[in-house]
Structure formats: C-alpha cells, structure tokens
C-alpha positions as CSV (number, residue, x, y, z in Angstrom):
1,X,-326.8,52.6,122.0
2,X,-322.8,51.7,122.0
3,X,-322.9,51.7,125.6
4,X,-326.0,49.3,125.5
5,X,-324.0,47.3,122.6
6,X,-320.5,46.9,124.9
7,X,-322.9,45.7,127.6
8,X,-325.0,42.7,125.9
9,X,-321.7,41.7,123.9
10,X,-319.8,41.6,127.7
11,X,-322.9,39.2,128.6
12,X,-322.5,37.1,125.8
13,X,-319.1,36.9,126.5
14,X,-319.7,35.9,130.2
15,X,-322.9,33.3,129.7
16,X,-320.1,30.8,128.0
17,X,-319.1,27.9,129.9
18,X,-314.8,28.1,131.8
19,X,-314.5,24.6,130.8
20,X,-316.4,24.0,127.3
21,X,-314.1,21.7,125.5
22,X,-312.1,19.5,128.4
23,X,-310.3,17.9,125.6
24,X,-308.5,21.4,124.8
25,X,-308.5,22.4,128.6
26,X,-306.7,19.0,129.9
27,X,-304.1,19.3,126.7
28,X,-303.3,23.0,127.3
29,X,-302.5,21.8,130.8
30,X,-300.2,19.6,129.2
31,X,-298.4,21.5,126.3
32,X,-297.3,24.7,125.0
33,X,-297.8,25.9,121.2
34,X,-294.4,26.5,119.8
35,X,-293.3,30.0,120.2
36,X,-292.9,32.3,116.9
37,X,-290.5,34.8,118.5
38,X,-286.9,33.9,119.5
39,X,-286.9,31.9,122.7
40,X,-283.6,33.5,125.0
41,X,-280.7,31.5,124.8
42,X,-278.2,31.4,127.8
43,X,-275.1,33.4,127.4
44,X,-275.3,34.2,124.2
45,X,-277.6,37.2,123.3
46,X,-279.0,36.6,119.9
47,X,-278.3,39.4,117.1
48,X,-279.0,39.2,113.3
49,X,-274.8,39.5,112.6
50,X,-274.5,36.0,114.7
51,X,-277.5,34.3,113.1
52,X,-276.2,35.1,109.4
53,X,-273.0,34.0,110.5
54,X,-274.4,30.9,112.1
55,X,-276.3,29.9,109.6
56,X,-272.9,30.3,106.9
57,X,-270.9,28.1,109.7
58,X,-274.0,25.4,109.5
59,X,-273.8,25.3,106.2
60,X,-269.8,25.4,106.0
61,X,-268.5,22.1,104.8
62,X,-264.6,23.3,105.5
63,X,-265.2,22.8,109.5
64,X,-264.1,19.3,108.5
65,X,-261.3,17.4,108.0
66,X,-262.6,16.3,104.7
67,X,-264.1,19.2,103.5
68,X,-267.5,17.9,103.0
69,X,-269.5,17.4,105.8
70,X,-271.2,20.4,107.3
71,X,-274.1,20.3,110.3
72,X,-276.6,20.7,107.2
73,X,-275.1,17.4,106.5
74,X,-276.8,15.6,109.2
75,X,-279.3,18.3,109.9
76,X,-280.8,18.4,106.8
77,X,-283.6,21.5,106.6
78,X,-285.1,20.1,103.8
79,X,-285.5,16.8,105.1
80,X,-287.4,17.2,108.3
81,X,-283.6,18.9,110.1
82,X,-282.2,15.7,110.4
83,X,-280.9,12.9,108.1
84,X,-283.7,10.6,107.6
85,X,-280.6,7.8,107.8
86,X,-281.1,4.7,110.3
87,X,-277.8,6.5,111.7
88,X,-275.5,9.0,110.0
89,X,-272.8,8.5,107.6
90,X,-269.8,10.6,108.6
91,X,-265.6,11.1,107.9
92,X,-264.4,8.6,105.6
93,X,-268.4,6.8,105.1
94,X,-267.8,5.3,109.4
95,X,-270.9,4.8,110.3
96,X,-272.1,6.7,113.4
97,X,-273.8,4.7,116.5
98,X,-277.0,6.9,116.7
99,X,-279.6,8.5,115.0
100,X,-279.2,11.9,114.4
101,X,-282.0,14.3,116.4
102,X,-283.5,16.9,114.3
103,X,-282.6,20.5,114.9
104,X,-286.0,21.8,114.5
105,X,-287.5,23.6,118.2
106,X,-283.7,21.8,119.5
107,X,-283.1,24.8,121.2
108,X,-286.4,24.0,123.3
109,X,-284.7,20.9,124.6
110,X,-283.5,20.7,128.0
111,X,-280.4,19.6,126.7
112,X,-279.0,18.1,123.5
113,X,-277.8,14.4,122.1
114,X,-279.4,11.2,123.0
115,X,-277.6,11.3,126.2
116,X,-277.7,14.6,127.0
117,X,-273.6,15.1,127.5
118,X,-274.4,18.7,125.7
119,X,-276.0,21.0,128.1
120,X,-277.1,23.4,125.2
121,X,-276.4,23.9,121.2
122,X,-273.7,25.8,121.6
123,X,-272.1,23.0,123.8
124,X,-273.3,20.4,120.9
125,X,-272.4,22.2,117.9
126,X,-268.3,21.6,119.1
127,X,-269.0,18.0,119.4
128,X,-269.5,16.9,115.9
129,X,-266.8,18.8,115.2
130,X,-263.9,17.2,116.3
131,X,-266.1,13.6,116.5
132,X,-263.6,11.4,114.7
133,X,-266.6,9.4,113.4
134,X,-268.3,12.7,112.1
135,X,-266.4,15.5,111.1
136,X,-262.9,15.0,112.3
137,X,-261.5,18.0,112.6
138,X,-259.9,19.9,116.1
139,X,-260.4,23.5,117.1
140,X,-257.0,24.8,116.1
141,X,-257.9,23.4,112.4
142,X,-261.6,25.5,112.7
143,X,-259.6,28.7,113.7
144,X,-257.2,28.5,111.1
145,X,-259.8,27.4,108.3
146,X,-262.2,30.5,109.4
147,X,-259.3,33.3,109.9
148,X,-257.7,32.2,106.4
149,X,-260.9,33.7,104.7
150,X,-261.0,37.8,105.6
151,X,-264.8,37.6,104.8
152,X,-265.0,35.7,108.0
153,X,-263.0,37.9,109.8
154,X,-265.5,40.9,109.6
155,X,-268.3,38.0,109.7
156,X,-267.2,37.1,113.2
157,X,-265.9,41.1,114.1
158,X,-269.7,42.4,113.6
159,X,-271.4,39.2,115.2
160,X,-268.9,39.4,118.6
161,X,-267.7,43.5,118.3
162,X,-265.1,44.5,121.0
163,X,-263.5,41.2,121.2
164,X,-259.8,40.9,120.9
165,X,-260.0,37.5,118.8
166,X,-263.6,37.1,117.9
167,X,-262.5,34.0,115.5
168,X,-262.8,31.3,118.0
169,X,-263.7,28.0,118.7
170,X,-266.0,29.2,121.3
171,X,-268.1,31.9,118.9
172,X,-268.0,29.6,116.6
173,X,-270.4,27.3,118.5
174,X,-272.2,30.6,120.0
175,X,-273.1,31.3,116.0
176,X,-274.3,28.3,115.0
177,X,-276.4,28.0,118.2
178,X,-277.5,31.9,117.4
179,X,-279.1,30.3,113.9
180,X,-280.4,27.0,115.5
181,X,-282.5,29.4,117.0
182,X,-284.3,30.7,114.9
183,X,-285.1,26.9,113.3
184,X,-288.7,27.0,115.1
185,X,-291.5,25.4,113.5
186,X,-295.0,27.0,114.6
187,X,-298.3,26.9,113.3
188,X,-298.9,23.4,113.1
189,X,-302.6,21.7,113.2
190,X,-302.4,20.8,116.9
191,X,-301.1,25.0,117.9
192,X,-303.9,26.1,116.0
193,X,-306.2,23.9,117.7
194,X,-304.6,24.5,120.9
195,X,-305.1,28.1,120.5
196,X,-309.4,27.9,119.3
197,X,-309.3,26.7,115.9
198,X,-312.0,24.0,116.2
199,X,-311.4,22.7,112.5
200,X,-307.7,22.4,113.1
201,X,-308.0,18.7,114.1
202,X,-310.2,16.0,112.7
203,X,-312.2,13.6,114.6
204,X,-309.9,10.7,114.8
205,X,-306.7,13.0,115.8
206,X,-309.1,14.4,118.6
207,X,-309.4,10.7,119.6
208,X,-305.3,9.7,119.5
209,X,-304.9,13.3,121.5
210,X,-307.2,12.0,124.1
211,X,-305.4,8.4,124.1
212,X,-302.3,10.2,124.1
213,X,-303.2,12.2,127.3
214,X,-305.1,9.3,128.6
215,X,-302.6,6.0,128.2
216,X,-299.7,8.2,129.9
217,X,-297.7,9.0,127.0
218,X,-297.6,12.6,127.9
219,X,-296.0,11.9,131.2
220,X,-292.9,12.1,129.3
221,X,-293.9,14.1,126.2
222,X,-295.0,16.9,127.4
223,X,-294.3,20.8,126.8
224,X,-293.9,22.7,123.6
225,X,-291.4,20.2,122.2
226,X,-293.5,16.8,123.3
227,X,-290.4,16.2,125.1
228,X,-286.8,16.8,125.5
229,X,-287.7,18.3,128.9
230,X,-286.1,14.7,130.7
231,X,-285.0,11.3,130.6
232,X,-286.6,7.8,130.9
233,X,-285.3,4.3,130.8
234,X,-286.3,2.5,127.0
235,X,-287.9,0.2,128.4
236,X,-289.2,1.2,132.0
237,X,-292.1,-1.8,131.9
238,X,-290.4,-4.0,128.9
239,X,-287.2,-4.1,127.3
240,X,-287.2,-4.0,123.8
241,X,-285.2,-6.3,121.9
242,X,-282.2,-6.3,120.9
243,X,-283.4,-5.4,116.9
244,X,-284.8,-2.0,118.2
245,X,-282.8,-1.3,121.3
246,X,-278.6,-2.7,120.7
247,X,-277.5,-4.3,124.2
248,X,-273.8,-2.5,123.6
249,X,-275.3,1.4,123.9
250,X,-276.1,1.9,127.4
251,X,-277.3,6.0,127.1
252,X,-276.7,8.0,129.4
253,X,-274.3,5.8,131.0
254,X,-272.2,6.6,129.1
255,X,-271.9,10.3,130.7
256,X,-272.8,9.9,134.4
257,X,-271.4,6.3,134.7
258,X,-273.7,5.6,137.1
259,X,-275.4,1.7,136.9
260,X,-279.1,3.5,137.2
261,X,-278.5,5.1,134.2
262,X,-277.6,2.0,131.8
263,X,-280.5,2.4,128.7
264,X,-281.6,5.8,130.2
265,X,-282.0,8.2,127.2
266,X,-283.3,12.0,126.8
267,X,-287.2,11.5,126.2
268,X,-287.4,12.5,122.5
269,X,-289.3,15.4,121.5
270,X,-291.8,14.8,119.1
271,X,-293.0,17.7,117.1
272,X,-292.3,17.0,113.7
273,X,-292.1,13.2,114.4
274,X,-294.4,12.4,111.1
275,X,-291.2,13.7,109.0
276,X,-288.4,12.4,110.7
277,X,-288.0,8.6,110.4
278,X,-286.7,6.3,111.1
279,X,-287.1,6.7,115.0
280,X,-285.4,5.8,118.8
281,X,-281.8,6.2,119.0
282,X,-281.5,3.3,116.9
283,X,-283.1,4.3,114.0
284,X,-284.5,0.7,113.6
285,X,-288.0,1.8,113.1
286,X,-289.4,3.6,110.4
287,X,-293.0,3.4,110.6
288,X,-294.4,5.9,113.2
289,X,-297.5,3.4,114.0
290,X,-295.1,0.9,114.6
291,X,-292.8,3.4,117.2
292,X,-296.6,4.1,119.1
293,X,-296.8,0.6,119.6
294,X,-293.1,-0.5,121.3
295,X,-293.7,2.7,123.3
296,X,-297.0,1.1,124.3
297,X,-295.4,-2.1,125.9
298,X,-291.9,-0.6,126.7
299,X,-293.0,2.5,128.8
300,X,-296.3,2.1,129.4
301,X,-296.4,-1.8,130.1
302,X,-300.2,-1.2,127.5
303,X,-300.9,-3.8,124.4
304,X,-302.4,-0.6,122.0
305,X,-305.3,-2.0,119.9
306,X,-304.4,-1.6,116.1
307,X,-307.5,1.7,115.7
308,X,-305.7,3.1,119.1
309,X,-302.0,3.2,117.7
310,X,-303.4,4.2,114.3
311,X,-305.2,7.1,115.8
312,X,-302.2,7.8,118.0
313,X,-300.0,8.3,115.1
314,X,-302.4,10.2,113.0
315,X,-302.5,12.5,116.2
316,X,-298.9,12.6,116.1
317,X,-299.2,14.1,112.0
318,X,-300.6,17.4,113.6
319,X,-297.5,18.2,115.4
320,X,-295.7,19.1,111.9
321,X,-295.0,22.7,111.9
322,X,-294.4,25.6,109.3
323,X,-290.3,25.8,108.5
324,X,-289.6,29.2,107.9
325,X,-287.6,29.2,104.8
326,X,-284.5,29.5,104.7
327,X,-282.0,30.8,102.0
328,X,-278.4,29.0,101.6
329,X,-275.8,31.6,102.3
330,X,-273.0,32.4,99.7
331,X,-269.6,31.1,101.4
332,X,-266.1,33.2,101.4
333,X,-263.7,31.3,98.7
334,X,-260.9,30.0,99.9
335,X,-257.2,31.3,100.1
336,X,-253.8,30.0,99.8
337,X,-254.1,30.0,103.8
338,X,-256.6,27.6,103.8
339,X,-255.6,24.3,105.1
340,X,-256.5,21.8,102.3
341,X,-258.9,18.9,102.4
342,X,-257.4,15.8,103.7
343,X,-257.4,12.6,102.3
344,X,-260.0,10.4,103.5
345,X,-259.0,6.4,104.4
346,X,-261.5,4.6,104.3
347,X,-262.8,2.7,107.4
C-alpha cells in the first residue's frame, strides 16, 4: 500500500505542467531572492568577534572629528539604513553632494558609492571617515581614539588574533564591513512569491512585475539587489533636467576621468526602495511613482501611462524585506588618552 502510495503521489507530481506560471518562470530568470545566510566577503572571513565589533565601530560616534557623527548617522537602521535626507548633513552641518545609499543587502553590490570609487565595504567604510564634508577625521586620529579605550583593545585582539597591531585603520574597515554583512533583508512579498507563495503578491503588483520585466527596466535592475550589479548613463534616451539630475556632478567621471563616463552612475539597487526616499543621487525626488516615471523617459525613452507607473511602484512595495533586529551595543567610556572632540566651525 506505501509502495502503491509513493507511486501515485510521484505521478501527481509529474502530470504538472514545467512552465505553469511564465510570470514566476521569466522573473526567476531575472532575479535572485535575498539570501538568509552570510554571503562570503573577499578577504575578510566573517566571525561573530568581527561583527560585534563592527557593529560597536558603526555605531561609534568618536571615529570623528566632532564626536558625533557615526555610519549609523547616515545609515540609519531604523530608517530604511540610510538617511531619508535629500543629501546628508555631515562635519560642522556642510552639506554633502549626494544622497546617501542604504546599507541594507550593500554588501550584494558590485561595488559601493554612486560612482563606484569603493570596490567593496570595507574600502567604503574608510572613505566617510576622513571625508572632510562627513566625518573629518584621518586614520592616525581612528588609531589613537580606538587604542585609548583597552575595551577595544581585546575587542580588536579576539576579532583579528595573532596580529601584531590588530588596532588598525585597515581592521577597522574589515569590522564594520564584517557587520554590514549581516544587514540582509529577506523574506519580502516578492521572495516569497518567487519562491511558490501564490498569495504573496496581489493582482496589480503581478501586473507592475510583468511591466517591469516587460518595458526593460530589469535590464539594469536585475539580481538579488534589483541592481548594483553595473552602471548606466541617467539619462541614456533623455536627460533629465537640471532639477533632478545637477549639470556640475558628472558620476563616475569623477573616478575614471574618462569623457564616456560624464553622468554615468552605479545602477541603484532597489530592494527596499518603498522606504528609502527621496531617490537618484540627487535626492530630488521623493515620490517613488514619480522616480518610475523619469526612469520611463530617461532610460527607457517610454511615456508610462499614469495605471502603468502606479502599478510599477506598487510592484516595487514588495521588495521591502524583514530587518533583522538589531541591538545597539554598549560603547567603552573614554580615557584621559582619548583625543577630545574638536570644535566644530561652521561652514
């Protein structure tokens, strides 16, 4: 009788049609869910000493100059993991010239800033740093700040053991990258309907995924992040004006110096778009319906009917993942070593 069982539930299994749903088979061949284990990072082995110590160093507002700003600063984890600012407000309230990414899934991006100078997060994490505009500090400063507090010291002894000077500049970055990690958001509607669960989607984000896939959007946002994975001109059919996309920041030109690269910019990753406003580089646009639409005509050269970009951006709500929580760490006080805040001019 079990044999007979095995054998009609092998035929049920077998009498269902490869390609059921082509909606789920063309967008698996398209995207990845986001992972709930630890992606690898590049040399830097991830252990639980270095993520609790890179999540104290994200968190650490003595990095800079001031004393106040920390990467949670910017990267807010409440807030979607970025700043939710048209562009951040850094050392002495300057005003920085982009909008800050998020940090969620970062560490799925082929590489990090707008302009993709940082090949990885451990590469980005040093740049803020000593960013006059940001946090204004210099790696001597970081050294001395970190080995004033002997808490630290075993901190950065357990997360990099056998190293002659494990405080460094250099481990620093490898810590905080270590926690930036782990700052994966799975489970969101569109996984779970990626991986069977009918329900997981409504009609109408069924629709903007189809549009999505079908208007050429995911050309460029494609793979578990929606992006990140390249870089495109803003504006490869029309240029956006000059209210959404300022003549004086040429992207990636910046880095290779190269004149095919003037307004070239990393294609933005979009899971967790729906949370993160305002949007581009910019930060000039806060309404994600709005975004769909300059995308439309910039990229795609395509005037979006009002019910296409509206179903487009409810699409776009299902790529909002689960944020494991995460508990603020206790920091070290300071000592009499500890170099003191310094004052901030204003700009």
């Amino acid at each position: 009788m079990r044999f007979q069982l095995t054998l009609l539930l092998a035929s049920a299994v077998l009498v269902v049609p490869a390609h059921a749903d082509a909606l789920r088979d063309q967008a698996t061949a398209q995207f990845k869910s986001i992972p709930s284990i630890l992606p690898a990072v590049k040399d830097n082995p991830i252990t639980k000493a270095k993520i609790d110590l890179g999540k104290a160093l994200f968190f650490e507002p003595r990095l800079s100059e001031s004393g106040l700003i920390a990467c949670a600063t910017c990267h807010n984890l409440t807030t979607g993991g970025d700043d939710n600012q048209e562009t951040s407000i850094g050392h002495g309230w300057q005003k920085g010239p982009r909008n800050a990414p998020t940090v969620l899934n970062a560490v799925l991006n082929e590489a990090q800033f707008w302009d993709g100078r940082a090949a990885d997060l451990k590469a980005q994490a040093k740049g803020p740093v000593q960013a006059g505009v940001e946090m204004a500090s210099t790696p001597d400063r970081v050294v001395a700040t970190l080995n004033s507090m002997p808490a630290y010291g075993k901190w950065f002894t357990d997360a990099f053991p056998g190293e002659k000077a494990p405080v460094s500049f250099d481990n620093m970055a490898k810590a905080i990258e270590a926690f930036e990690a782990t700052l994966l958001t799975p489970a969101s509607a569109f996984d779970r309907w990626l991986e069977g669960d009918d329900g997981a989607l409504t009609a109408q984000q069924k629709t903007g995924l189809a549009l999505f896939m079908d208007k050429g959007c995911s050309g460029c946002h494609n793979g578990a992040n929606f992006g990140g994975n390249g870089y495109q001109p803003f504006g490869v059919v029309e240029k956006p004006g000059a209210d959404v996309l300022p003549e004086k920041d040429k992207g990636r030109f910046a880095v290779t110096k190269t004149a095919s690269d003037e307004y070239v910019f990393r294609v933005a990753p979009l899971r967790n778009v729906a949370i993160t406003a305002p949007y581009f580089h910019s930060g000039k646009v806060w309404d994600l319906k709005q975004a769909v639409g300059i995308m439309g005509s910039a990229q795609l050269g395509q005037t979006l009917t009002d019910p296409e970009e509206v179903a487009i951006a409810d699409f776009l709500t299902t790529l909002t993942g689960e944020l494991r929580p995460v508990e603020l760490p206790v920091l070290p006080p300071e000592t009499a070593d500890t170099p003191r805040p310094e004052p901030i001019k204003l700009k």
